[in-house]
N, C-alpha and C positions, 0 to 999 in steps of 0.2 A: 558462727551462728549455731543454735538448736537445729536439730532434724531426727524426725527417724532414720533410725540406718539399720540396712539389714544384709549383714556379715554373713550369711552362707543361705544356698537355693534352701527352700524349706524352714528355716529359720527365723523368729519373732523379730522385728524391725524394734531395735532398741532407742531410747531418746538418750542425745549425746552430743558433742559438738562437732561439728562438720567443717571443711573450709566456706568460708562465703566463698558464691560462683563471681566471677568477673566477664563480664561481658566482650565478646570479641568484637570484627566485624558482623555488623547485622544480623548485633545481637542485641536483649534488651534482659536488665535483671529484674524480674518479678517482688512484688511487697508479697506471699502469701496472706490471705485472707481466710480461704475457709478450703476443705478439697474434702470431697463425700467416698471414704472407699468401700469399696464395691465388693464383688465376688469376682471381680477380674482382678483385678489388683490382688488378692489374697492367691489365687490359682498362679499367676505370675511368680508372683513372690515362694511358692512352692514348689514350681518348678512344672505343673499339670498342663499349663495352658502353652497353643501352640506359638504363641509367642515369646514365651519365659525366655530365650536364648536372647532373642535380640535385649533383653530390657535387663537380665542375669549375666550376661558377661563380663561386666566389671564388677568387680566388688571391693569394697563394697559399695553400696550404690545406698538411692534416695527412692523409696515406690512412691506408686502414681504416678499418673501422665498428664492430668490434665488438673485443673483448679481456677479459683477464682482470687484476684491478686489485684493489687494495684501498679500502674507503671510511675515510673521517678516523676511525672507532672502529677501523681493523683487520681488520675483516672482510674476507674475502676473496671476492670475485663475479666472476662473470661480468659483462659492461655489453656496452653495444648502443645506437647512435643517438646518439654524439657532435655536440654541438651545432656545427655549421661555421662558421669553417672549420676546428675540431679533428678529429683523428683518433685513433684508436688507436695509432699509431705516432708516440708522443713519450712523455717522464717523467709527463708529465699530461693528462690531460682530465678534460672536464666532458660533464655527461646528465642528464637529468631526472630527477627522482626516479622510482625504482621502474621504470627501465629496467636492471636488473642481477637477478641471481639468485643463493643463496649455494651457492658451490662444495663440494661434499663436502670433507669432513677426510679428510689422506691423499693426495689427488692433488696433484701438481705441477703449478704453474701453466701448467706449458709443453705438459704432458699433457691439460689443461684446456682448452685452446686446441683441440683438435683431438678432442675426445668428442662435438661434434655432426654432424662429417664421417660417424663411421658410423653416423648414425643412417639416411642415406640405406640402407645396409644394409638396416638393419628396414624400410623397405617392402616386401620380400618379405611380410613378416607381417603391416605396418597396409592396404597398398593392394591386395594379390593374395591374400590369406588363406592365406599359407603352411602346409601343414602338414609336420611332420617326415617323411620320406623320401622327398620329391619330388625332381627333378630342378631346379639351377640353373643356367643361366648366363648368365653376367658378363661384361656386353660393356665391354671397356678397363679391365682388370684391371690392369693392372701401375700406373696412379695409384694416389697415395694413398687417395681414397674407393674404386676398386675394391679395391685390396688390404683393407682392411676391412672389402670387401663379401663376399669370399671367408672373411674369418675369421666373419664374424656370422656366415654361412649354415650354416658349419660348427657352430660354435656351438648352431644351431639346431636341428639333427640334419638338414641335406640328407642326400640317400641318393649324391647323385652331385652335383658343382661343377665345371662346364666354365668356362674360362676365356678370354681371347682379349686380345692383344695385338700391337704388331708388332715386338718385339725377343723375338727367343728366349731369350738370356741370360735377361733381368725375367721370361718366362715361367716358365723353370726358377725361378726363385725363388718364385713365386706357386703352384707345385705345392709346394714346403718349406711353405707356408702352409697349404694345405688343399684345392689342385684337386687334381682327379680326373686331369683330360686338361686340355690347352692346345690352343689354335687359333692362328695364325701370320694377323694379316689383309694382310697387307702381299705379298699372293699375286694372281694373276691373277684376276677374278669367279668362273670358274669353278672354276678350284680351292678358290677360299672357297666358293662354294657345296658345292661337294662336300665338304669339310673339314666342315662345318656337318651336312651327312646324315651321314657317318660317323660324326659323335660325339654323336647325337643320342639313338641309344639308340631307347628305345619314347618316344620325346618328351619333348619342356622342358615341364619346367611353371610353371618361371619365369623370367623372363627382365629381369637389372638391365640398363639400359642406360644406359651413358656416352657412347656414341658418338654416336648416331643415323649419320645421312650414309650412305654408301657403305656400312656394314656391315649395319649395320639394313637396309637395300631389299635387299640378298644373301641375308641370312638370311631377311625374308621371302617373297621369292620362292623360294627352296629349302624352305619349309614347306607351300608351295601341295601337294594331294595330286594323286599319279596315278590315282584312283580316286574311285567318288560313295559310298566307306566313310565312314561319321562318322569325323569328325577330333578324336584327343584335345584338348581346349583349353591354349592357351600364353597366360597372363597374361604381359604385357609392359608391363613398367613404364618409364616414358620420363623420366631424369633428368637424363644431359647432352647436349652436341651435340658433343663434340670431336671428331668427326669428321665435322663439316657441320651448319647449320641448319633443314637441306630436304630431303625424300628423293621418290623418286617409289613412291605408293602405289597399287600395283597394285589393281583392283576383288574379282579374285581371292583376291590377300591376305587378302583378310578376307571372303569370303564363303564361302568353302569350306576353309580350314585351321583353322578353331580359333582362329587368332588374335584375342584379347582387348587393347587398347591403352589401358592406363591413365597419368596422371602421378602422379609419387612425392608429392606431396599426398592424395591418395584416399586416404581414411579417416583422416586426421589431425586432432585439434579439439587443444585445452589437456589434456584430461583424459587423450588418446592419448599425444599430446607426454610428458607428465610422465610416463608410463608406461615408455616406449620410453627416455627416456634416463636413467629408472633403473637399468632393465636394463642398460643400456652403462656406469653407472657402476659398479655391483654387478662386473661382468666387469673392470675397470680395477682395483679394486681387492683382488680376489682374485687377479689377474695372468692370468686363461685370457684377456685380449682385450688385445692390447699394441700401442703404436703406433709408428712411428718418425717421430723428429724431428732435426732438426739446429736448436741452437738458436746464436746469433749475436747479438752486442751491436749495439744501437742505433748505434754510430761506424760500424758497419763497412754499414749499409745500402746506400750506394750498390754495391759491389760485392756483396751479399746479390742486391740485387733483379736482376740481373742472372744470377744462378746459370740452369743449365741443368744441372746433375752433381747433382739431387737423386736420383733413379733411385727414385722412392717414399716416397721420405721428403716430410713436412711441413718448411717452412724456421721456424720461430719467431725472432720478433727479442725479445730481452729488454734492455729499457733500461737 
């Protein structure tokens, strides 16, 4: 079969022929269909992320873990946890049995690929207890999970969606979605701080965050109050680090603002899980929650993985 394959940590996943996988006990071999990669998959595959070991010790090997595939009746699933060294991104793999789930009828596979991206979204709702016409904002909106974190939110009836990015262009784009006001972080501390009180209103009352780093410690040191008034509380929910691993956490911070610090796990089990991406699929397929992809054949991977002109879109590779 066709696959990427990628011959050393750090190194561009080449298109070439690989063995077909053969299924063992309770095992089943996947039709790929379509598999969206990410910034995990890329970090893996370089060796950055703390999992590159487990998924980098054989080589060479197949990236991605997860995809959307057919089984030998036809059916069409989701799969997860490709036995290594396969990956998601070849014509085939193999998975345990009952590591897959079946895809609604009506969605594209290539659409499929990227429906658990907003689920990060719904942590407003499963980890901070959103209610309809609070205040949100969405730190590193213009990615693809923020941009869909701005349409759930909307979706969900926020009253106000602030947004924050460092290109104004994707900014303006992200207000066509559904912010309210943008923020520009690519400014001096203090200007972002002060950009942050300006658009704050009578307070956030939630807050997604993709960033952490340098935006995060801005924003909460600009929520510290000037007074010993009770402080509205701001649920802040902690999903990515694109903008730094580590921030410095003022004592402040969180003694006297309000601020509450949760991760995008709070309050999720199975029975939430299956809740939450029903809802996302319900919206998928009535058309109010839409996503963008650029999708690209399996031959052309090595210059795929190398894209940098996504500007928000998901890249899907279809073999």
């Amino acid at each position: 079969m066709k696959a990427a394959v990628l011959h050393e940590v750090g190194g561009i996943p080449r298109y070439e022929d690989f063995p077909d996988p053969v299924a063992g006990d309770d095992e089943v071999v996947i039709d790929v269909k379509a598999v969206a990669v990410e910034n995990v998959d890329k970090r893996i595959a370089a060796g950055t992320h703390y999992a590159s070991q487990q998924y980098t010790a054989q080589l060479p090997a197949i990236p991605a873990f997860d995809g959307i595939g057919a089984l030998p009746d036809g059916t069409l699933v989701g799969f997860g946890n490709p036995r290594r060294p396969y990956g998601a991104l070849a014509e085939k793999t193999v998975v345990p049995k009952g590591a897959y789930m079946p895809i609604a009828e009506g969605i594209d596979p290539a659409i499929a690929t990227v429906l658990g991206t907003a689920i990060t979204g719904m942590s407003i709702k499963t980890a901070a207890g959103f209610v309809p016409g609070e205040t949100v904002l969405v730190q590193g909106a213009t990615g693809v999970a923020g941009r869909l974190a701005v349409k759930v939110a909307r979706l969900l009836g926020a009253g106000r969606i602030i947004a924050t990015g460092r290109d104004d262009d994707q900014l303006r784009e992200v207000q066509s979605l559904g912010a309210d006001e943008v923020i520009n972080t690519a400014v001096p501390d203090e200007a972002l701080a002060q950009a942050y009180l300006d658009a704050k209103g009578d307070g956030y009352d939630v807050v997604l965050d993709y960033l952490w780093g340098r935006p995060t410690e801005i924003l909460l040191r600009s929520l510290v109050p000037e007074t010993f008034a009770f402080p509205k509380p701001t649920r802040l929910i902690q999903i990515g680090e694109s903008a730094g691993a580590g921030l410095v956490l003022a004592a402040e911070s969180l003694r006297t603002s309000g601020v509450e610090i949760y991760g995008a796990a709070k309050g999720l089990d199975p029975q939430t899980m299956h809740e939450v991406y029903g809802q996302v699929v319900t919206w998928a397929q009535s058309g109010e929650l839409t996503f963008d992809v650029v999708k690209v054949p399996l031959s052309d991977i090595e210059t795929a993985w190398q894209r940098t002109d996504l500007r928000g879109r998901r890249l899907v590779v279809v073999p």
